[in-house]
C-alpha positions in Angstrom: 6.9 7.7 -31.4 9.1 8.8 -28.8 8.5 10.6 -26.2 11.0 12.9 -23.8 10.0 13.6 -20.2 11.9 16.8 -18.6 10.9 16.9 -14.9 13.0 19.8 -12.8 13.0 19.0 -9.0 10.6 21.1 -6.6 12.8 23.2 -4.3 12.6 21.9 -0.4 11.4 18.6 -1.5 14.8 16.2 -0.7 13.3 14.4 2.2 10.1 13.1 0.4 12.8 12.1 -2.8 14.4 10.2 -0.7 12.1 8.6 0.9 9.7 7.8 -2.2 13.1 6.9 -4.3 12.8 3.1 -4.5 8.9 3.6 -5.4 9.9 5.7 -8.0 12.5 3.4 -9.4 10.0 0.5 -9.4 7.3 2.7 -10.7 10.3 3.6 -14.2 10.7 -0.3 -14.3 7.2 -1.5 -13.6 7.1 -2.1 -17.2 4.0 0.1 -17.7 5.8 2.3 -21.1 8.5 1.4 -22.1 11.5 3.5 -21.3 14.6 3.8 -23.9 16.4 5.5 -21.3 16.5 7.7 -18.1 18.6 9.5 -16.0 19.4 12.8 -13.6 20.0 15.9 -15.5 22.5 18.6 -13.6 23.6 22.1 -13.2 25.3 23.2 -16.6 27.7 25.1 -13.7 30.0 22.1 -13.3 29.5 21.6 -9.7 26.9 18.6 -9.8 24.0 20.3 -8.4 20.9 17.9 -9.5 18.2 19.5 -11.4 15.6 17.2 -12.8 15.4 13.9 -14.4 15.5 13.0 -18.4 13.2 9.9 -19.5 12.9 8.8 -22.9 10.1 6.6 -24.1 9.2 4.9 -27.0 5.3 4.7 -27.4 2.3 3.5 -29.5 0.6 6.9 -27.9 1.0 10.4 -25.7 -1.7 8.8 -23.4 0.4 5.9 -22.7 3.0 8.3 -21.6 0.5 10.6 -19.6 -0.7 7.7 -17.6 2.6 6.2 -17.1 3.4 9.9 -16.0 0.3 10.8 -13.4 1.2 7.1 -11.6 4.8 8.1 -10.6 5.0 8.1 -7.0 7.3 11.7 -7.5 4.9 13.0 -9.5 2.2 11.9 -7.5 3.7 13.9 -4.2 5.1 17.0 -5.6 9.0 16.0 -5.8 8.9 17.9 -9.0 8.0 21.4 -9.2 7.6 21.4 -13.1 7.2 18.5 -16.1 7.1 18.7 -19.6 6.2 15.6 -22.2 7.4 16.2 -25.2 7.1 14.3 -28.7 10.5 14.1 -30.1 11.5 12.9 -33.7 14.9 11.7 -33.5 17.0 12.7 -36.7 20.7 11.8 -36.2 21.8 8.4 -34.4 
């Protein structure tokens, strides 16, 4: 199945994301689920303000995505303010 994480970025949180930035990007290629792909999602205003971050997962299970989820060291210090895991079935591509 895959999954889609939408995380949107706690306000007044920049100096713990950067300084917990290279644990998170270990934590997305620790190899614990398996990602299909990942990224920063923006401001739809055009002037590059960073919102949240899109991860894509392919997964045997929801758990495997939870757990994978509750470990991230952003998650685990309240970079983001809000997360949503949710099951996608893709239908085009």
């Amino acid at each position: 199945m895959i999954i889609c994480r939408i995380a949107y970025d706690a306000p007044g949180k920049d100096a713990e994301r950067k300084a917990l930035f290279e644990a998170h990007r270990s934590h997305l290629r620790s190899g614990m689920a398996r990602i299909v792909q990942s990224g920063p999602l923006f401001e739809p205003d055009g002037q590059g303000a960073k919102r949240g971050a899109l991860v894509v997962f392919e997964a045997q299970e929801f758990a495997e995505v939870e757990r994978f989820n509750a470990c991230d060291p952003y998650v685990v210090n309240g970079v983001y303010d809000r997360i949503e895991l949710l099951r996608w079935d893709k239908t085009i591509g």
